[in-house]
Structures are given as C-alpha cells and as structure tokens.
C-alpha positions as CSV (number, residue, x, y, z in Angstrom):
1,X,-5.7,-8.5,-11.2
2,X,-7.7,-11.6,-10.7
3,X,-9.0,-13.2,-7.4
4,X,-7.5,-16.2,-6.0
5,X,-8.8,-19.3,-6.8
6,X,-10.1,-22.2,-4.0
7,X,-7.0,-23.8,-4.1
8,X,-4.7,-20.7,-3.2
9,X,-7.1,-19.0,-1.1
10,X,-6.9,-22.3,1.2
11,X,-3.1,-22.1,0.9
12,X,-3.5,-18.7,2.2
13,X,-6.3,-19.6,4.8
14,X,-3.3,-22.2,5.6
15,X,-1.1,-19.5,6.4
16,X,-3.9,-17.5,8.3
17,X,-4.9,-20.2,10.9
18,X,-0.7,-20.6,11.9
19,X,0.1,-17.2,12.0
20,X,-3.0,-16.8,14.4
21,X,-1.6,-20.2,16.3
22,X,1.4,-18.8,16.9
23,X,0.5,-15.3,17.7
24,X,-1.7,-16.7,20.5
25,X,1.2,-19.2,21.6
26,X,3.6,-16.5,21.7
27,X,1.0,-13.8,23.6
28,X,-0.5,-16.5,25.8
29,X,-3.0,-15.3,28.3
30,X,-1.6,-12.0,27.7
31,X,-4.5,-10.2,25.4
32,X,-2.2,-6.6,25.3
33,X,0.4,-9.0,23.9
34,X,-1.7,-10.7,21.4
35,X,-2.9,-7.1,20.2
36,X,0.4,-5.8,20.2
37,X,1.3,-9.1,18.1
38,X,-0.9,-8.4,15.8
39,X,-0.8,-4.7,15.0
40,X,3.1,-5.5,14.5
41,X,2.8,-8.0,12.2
42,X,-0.2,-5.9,10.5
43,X,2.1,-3.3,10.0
44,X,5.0,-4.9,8.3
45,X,2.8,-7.2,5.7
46,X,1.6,-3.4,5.2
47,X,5.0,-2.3,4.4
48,X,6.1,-5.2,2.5
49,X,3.6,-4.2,0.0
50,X,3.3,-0.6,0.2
51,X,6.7,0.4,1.8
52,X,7.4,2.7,4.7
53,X,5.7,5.8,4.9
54,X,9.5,7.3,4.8
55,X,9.9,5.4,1.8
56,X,6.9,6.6,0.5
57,X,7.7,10.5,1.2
58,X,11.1,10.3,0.0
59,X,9.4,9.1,-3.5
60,X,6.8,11.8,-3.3
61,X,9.5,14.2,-2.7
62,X,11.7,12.6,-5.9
63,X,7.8,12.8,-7.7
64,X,7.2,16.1,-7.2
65,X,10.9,17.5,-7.6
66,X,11.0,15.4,-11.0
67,X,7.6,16.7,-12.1
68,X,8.3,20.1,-11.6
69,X,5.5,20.6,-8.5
70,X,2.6,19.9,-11.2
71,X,0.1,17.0,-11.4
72,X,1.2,14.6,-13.7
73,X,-3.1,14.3,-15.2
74,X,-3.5,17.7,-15.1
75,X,-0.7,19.8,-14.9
76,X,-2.0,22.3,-12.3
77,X,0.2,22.9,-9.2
78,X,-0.1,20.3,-6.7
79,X,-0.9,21.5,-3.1
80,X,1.6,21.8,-0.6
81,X,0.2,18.4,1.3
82,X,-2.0,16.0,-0.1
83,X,-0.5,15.1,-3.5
84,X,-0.8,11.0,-3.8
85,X,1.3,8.4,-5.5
86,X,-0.9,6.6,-8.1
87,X,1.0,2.7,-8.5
88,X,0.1,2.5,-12.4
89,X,0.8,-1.6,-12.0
90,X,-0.6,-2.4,-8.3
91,X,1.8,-5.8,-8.2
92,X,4.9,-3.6,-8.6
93,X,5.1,-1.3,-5.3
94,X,5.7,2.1,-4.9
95,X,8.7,2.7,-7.3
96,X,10.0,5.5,-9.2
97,X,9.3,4.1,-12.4
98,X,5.4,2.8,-11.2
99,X,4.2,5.7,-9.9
100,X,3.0,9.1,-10.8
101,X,2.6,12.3,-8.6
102,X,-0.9,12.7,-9.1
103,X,-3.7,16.1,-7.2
104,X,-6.6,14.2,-5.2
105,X,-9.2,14.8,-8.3
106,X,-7.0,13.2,-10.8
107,X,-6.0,10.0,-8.1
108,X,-9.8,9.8,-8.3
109,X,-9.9,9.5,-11.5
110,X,-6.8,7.3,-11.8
111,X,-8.3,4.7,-9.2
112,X,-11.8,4.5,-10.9
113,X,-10.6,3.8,-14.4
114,X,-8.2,1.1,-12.9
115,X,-11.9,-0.4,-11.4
116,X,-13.5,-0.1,-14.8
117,X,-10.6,-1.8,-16.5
C-alpha cells in the first residue's frame, strides 16, 4: 500500500490539528478529560479499522470452526489461545472472506512476506 503523498498527508494533518482543537475545547482545563477524550476517540478509529475485539473473536471462532482447528500455512493444530487472523488485503478489514486462521510461526511468516512484497 503506498504512502500518502504531501497533499493528503496535509489533508490529514488538517484533520489532526481540529480534532485536537476540539478535544481540548470540549476537555477544557480538565487534563483527565482531555485523556479520557483521547483514549475514546483512539479506540474507535481503532475499531473502525480493525473491528471490535468481540467482532474479532467471533471471526476467529467462525476461522477456526471452518478450518477444522488447524493452521491454515501449516496444517498443524492450532493452540487453544493464541491463533491470529492474518487480513490477506490490509484495506479490507477483518472479514470472513480476508482472513485466514493462521499459528504465531506461520502469522510470522505471513506478515514478513507482505513486507517483502
């Protein structure tokens, strides 16, 4: 996926500076409000792009049901907890049809050749 270029990393510099503005409007002197601001807003750009960690374990749950318990690299049994989603397309979210129920070794594996790509 390629960077952004000047002009839309100052549209999103744009965006920055007024969602810090009004954060700091809304939390005032307060500085647990502005933290708490923050960390909320944080969080839900996090799930926009990622989904809810219930989303998330519901799809792991579909994964591994689907794949019969085994990595879908290797086809050895994946552990009990620790299994991770692998998005094969980034852009495209956590989705049945993006992701794959992969053991830690082969997410490894999975993330570095998306690098070298």
């Amino acid at each position: 996926m390629a960077s952004l270029d000047d002009e839309d990393r100052q549209k999103a510099i744009q965006i920055l500076d007024q969602t810090r503005a009004q954060i700091d409007a809304a939390a005032a002197d307060d500085p647990e409000l502005r933290f708490q601001l923050r960390r909320y807003v944080l969080k839900r750009l996090e799930f926009d792009e990622r989904g809810t960690p219930t989303q998330r374990r519901k799809l792991k749950d579909l994964k591994r049901k689907f794949q019969r318990g085994l990595c879908y690299e290797c086809a050895e049994p994946l552990p009990a907890r620790g299994a991770e989603l692998h998005r094969l397309n980034a852009i495209e979210g956590y989705t049945e049809a993006n992701t794959r129920l992969l053991c830690r070794a082969c997410h490894e594996k999975a993330q570095q050749a998306d690098v070298d790509e």
